[in-house]
C-alpha positions as CSV (number, residue, x, y, z in Angstrom):
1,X,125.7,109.8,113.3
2,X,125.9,108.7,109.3
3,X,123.6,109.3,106.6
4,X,122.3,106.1,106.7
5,X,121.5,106.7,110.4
6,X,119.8,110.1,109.8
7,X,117.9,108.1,107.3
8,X,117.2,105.1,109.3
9,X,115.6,107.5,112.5
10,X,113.7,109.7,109.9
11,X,111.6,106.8,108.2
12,X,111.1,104.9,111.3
13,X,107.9,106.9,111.8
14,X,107.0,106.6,108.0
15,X,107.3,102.6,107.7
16,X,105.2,102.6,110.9
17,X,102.7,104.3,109.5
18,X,102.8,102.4,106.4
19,X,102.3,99.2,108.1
20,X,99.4,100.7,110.0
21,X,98.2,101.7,106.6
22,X,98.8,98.1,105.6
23,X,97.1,96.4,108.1
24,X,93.8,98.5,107.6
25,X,93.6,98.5,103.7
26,X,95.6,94.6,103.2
27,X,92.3,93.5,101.8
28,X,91.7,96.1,99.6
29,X,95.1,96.1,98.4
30,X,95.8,92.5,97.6
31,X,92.2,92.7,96.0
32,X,94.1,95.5,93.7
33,X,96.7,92.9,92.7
34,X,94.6,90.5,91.7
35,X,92.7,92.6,89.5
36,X,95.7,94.3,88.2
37,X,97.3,90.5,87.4
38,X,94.4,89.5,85.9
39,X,94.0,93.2,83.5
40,X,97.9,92.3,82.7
41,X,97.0,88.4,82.1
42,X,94.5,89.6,79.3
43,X,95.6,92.4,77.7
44,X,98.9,90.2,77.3
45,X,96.8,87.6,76.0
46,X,98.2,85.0,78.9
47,X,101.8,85.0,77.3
48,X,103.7,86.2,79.9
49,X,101.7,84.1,83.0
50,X,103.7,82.6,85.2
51,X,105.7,85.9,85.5
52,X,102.5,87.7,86.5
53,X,101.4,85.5,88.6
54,X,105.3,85.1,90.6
55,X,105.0,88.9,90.8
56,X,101.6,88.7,92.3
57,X,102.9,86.4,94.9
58,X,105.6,88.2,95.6
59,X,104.0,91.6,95.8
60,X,101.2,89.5,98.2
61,X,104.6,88.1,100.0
62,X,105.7,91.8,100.3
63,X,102.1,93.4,101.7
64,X,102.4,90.4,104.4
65,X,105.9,91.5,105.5
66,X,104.3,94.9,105.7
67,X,101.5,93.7,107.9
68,X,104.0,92.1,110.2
69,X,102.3,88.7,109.4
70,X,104.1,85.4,109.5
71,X,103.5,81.6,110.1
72,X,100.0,79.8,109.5
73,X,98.0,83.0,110.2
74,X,99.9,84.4,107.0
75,X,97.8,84.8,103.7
76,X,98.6,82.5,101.8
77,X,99.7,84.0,97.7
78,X,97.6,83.6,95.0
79,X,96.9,80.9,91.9
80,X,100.3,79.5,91.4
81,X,102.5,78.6,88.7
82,X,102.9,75.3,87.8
83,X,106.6,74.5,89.5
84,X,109.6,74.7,87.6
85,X,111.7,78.0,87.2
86,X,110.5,80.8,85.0
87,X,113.6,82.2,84.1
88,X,117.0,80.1,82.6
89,X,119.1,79.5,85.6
90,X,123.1,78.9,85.1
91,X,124.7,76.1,86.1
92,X,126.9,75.7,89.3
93,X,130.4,76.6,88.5
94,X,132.5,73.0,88.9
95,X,134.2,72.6,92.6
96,X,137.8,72.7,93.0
97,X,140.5,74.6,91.9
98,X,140.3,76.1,87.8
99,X,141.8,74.0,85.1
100,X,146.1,74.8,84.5
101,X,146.1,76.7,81.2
């Protein structure tokens, strides 16, 4: 067996017990995000939110994956952004073969 698979066995038992954990307290813990989002939101003076609030979706995404959920049944994330990305993307390298120098 490899390290990774000696790893692998011995937190089997620990991410078991943290989606138990997860299912029981999901409430109280997406409740915590919120609140945390929204002490963030202020004390930033709402500069930075449509990061906090993609983090709180994804940290809400993350505690769902956790809790084994999926499909309609799913929470669905918080307050959204308006669309658009909310950090510069790059553009998509050209197809074909690089210009002959």
């Amino acid at each position: 067996m490899g390290l990774l698979d000696n790893m692998k066995a011995k937190l089997g038992p620990a991410k078991d017990k943290v989606s138990d954990l997860a299912r029981q307290h999901g409430d109280k813990v997406q409740h915590g995000i919120d609140r945390a989002a929204k002490a963030v939101d202020e004390r930033t003076k709402h500069k930075y939110s449509d990061r906090i609030q993609a983090g709180t979706g994804k940290a809400k995404g993350a505690m769902d994956r956790l809790t084994h959920k999926s499909g309609p049944e799913a929470a669905p994330p918080g307050p959204t952004a308006p669309a658009g990305p909310t950090t510069p993307t790059r553009p998509a390298p050209p197809e074909g073969p690089p210009p002959a120098s």
